[in-house]
Structure formats: structure tokens, C-alpha cells
C-alpha positions as CSV (number, residue, x, y, z in Angstrom):
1,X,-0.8,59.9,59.2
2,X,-1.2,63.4,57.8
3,X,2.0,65.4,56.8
4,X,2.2,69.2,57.0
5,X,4.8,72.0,56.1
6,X,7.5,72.5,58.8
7,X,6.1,76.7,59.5
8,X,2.9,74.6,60.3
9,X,4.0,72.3,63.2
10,X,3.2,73.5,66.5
11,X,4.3,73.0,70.0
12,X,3.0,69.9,71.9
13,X,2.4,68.0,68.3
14,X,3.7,64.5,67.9
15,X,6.2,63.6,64.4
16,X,8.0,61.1,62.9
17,X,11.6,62.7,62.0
18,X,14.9,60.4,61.3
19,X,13.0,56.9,61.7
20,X,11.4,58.6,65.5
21,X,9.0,59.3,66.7
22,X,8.9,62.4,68.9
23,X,7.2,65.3,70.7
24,X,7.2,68.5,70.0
25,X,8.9,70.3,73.1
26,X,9.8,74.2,71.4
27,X,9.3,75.9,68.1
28,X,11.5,78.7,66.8
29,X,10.9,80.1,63.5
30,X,13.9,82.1,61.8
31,X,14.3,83.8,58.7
32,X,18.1,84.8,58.2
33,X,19.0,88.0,56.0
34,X,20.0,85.3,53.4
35,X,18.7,82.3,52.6
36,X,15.6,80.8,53.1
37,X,13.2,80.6,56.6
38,X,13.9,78.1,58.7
39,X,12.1,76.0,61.6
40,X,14.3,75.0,64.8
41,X,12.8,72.6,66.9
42,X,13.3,71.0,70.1
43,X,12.0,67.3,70.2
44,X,11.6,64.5,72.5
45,X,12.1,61.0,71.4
46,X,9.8,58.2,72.6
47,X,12.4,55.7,71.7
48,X,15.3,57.0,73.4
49,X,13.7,59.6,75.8
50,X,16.6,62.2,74.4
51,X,16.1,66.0,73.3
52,X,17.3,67.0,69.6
53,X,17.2,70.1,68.6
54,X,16.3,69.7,64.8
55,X,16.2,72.1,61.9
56,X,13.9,71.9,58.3
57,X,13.9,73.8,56.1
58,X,10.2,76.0,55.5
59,X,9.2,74.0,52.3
60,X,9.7,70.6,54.4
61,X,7.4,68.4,54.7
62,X,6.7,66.9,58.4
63,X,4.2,63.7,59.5
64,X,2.4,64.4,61.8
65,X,1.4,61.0,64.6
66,X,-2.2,60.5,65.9
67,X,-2.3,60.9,69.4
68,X,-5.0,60.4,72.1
69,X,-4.7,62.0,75.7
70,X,-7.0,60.3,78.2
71,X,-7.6,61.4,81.8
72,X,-7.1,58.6,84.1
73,X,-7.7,58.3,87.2
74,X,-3.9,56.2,89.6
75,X,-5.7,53.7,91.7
76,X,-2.6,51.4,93.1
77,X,0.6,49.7,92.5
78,X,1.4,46.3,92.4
79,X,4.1,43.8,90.5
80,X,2.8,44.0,87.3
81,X,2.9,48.0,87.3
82,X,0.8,50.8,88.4
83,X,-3.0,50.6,87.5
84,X,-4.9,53.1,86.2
85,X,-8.6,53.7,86.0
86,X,-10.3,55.5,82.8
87,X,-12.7,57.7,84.0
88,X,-15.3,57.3,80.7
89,X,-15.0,53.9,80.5
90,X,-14.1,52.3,84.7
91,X,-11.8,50.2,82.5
92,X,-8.3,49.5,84.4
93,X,-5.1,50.0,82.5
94,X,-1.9,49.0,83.6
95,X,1.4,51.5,82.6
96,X,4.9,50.2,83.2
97,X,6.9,51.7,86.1
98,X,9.2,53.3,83.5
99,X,6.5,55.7,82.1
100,X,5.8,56.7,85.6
101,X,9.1,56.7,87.2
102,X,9.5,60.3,87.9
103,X,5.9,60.6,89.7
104,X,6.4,57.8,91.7
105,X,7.2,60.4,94.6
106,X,3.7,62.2,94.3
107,X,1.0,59.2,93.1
108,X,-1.7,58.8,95.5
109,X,-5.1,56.6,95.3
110,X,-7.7,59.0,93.6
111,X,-4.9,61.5,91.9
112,X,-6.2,62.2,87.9
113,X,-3.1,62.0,85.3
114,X,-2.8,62.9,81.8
115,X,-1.4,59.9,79.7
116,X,-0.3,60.6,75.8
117,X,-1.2,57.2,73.5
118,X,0.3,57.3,70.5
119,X,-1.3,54.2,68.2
120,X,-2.9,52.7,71.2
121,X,0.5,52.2,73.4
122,X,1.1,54.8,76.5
123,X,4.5,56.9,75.7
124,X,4.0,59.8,78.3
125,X,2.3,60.5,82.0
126,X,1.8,63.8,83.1
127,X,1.4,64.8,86.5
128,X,-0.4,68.3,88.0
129,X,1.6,71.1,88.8
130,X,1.1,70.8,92.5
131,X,-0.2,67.6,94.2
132,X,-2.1,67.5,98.6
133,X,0.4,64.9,100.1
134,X,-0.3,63.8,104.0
135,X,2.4,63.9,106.6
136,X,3.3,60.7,108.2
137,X,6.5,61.4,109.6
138,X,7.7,64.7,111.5
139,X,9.7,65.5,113.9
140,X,9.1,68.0,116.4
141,X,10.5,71.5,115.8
142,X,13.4,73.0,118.0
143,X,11.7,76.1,120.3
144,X,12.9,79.0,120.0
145,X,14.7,78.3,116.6
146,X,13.5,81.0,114.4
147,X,16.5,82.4,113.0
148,X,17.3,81.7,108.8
149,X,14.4,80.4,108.0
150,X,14.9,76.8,109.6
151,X,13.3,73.5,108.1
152,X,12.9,70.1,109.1
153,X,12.8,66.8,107.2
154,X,8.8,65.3,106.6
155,X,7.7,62.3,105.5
156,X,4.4,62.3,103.5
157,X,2.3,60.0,102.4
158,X,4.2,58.5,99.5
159,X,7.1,58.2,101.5
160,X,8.8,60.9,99.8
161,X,11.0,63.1,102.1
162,X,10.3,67.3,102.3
163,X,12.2,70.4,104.3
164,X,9.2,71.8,105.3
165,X,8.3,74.8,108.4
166,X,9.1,74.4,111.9
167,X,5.6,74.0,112.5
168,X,4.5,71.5,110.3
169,X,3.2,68.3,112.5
170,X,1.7,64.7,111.3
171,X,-1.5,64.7,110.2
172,X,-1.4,67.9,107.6
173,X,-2.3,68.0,104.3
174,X,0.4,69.9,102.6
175,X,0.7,71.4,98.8
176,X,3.7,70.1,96.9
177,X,5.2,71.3,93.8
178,X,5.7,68.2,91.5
179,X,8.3,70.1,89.6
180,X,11.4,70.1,91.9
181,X,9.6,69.1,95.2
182,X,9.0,71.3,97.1
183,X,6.9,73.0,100.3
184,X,4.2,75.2,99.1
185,X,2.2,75.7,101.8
186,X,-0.6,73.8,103.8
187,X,-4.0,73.2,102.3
């Protein structure tokens, strides 16, 4: 593990700090009108899956964590967790459900993830911005009920549940934001 000076680290890095291990969420570099500069960062734990905003000094010295990101490839879900296919090597990898519990609402058979190993063990899974879901479930809109806006519960594929248009019916392919889960549109 390499070590560098805090004014070095940059956002998206992974570091050991306090007996953690961590990821760099936010950087803020401050130099007061006395005293020496300073580094604020914000920082995700692996271990506890908290957010600490932490503070060194510019002369501090910070070790920096190999990390590998692979693109892989959700293929299905079963007991043993959700399996994963690496697209350079068509070798399966199986992630437990708690690394991908807040996606669970927008995995689909083909959809390509991001996952962050840090010395060979999965610690993060990262989702597109926006994911094509299929409506399963809708129920027909009210004619002539135009005024505010109005939105109606869907079910897509996933089973996840939608306000989407009046005019949205089974069988469309809809754009979801993966964010906060929302309609975006049809695609």
C-alpha cells in the first residue's frame, strides 16, 4: 500500500484512516488565515457503512488501498446471493444480498454494474443512473382525468412499484431514475 500526503488524496480514492478502511466521498481543501492548510474529508467506511467527515493536517501522511473496479454483467438471483458474470473472463461471481440491497429494485438479467474489490473481496456495487424496466402491472387510467398532473401506480418488471402517466399501459419499456425512483419517460 502506497501512502501519500493528505493535499494529494483525491475524490473516489480508497484509505485506511483510524484502523478503516474507507472511500473517499468529498475533498475540501482550507487554508485558515492562521495556522497551517488543512484537508476535510468526507469518507465512507466499508466496515460500518457510516460517513465521517475527517480532517489532516497538509503534512499528513495518508495510505492509500488497491482497488480494482470490474464491469459485470447481473445474470440472476438465487439463495446463495445474486450472480454476476465477468464480462473478460464469463467467470460467475456471487455478491451477498447486502452489497446489493439498494439495487434490488432495478436488477434485471443482462443489466452491466460496476463493483469496487478492494484486496480481492467486493465492498461496493454501483448501479447506472437510469435503468429500461418493463411494465407488468397497470391499471387503466381514469378518462377525462387530466387536471394536476394525475399518476397511477405501475408495476415493472422487478416488481418495484412507480406513479407513472395516465397513459402508461403493460407492455412499455419505461426509463427509471435509479436515484430516487422515479418516471423518466418511455424509451
Amino acid at each position: 500500500m502506497a501512502s501519500v500526503v493528505a493535499t494529494n488524496l483525491k475524490k473516489g480514492q480508497c484509505i485506511k484512516y483510524q484502523g478503516e478502511t474507507g472511500l473517499v466521498l468529498a475533498l475540501d481543501h482550507r487554508t485558515p488565515g492562521k495556522g497551517n492548510a488543512l484537508v476535510a474529508a468526507t469518507i465512507r467506511s466499508f466496515q460500518t457503512g457510516k460517513t465521517k467527515s475527517i480532517r489532516f493536517a497538509s503534512s499528513d501522511k495518508v495510505e492509500i488501498v488497491e482497488t480494482d473496479r470490474q464491469k459485470l454483467e447481473f445474470s440472476y438471483a438465487d439463495p446463495a446471493g445474486f450472480n454476476f458474470m465477468d464480462l473478460t473472463t464469463y467467470e460467475t461471481i456471487t455478491l451477498d444480498k447486502s452489497l446489493v440491497e439498494d439495487s434490488i429494485d432495478y436488477l434485471k438479467e443482462g443489466l452491466e454494474v460496476e463493483v469496487l474489490f478492494i484486496e480481492g473481496n467486493a465492498v461496493t456495487v454501483s448501479i447506472p443512473a437510469t435503468v429500461e424496466l418493463l411494465v407488468t402491472e397497470s391499471s387503466e387510467g381514469i378518462k377525462g382525468d387530466t387536471a394536476n398532473n394525475p399518476t397511477k401506480p405501475a408495476t415493472l418488471e422487478t416488481g418495484k412499484i412507480v406513479q407513472v402517466p395516465l397513459f402508461v399501459k403493460e407492455g412499455d419499456i419505461l426509463k427509471i431514475n435509479t436515484e430516487d425512483g422515479t418516471y423518466l419517460g418511455r424509451a
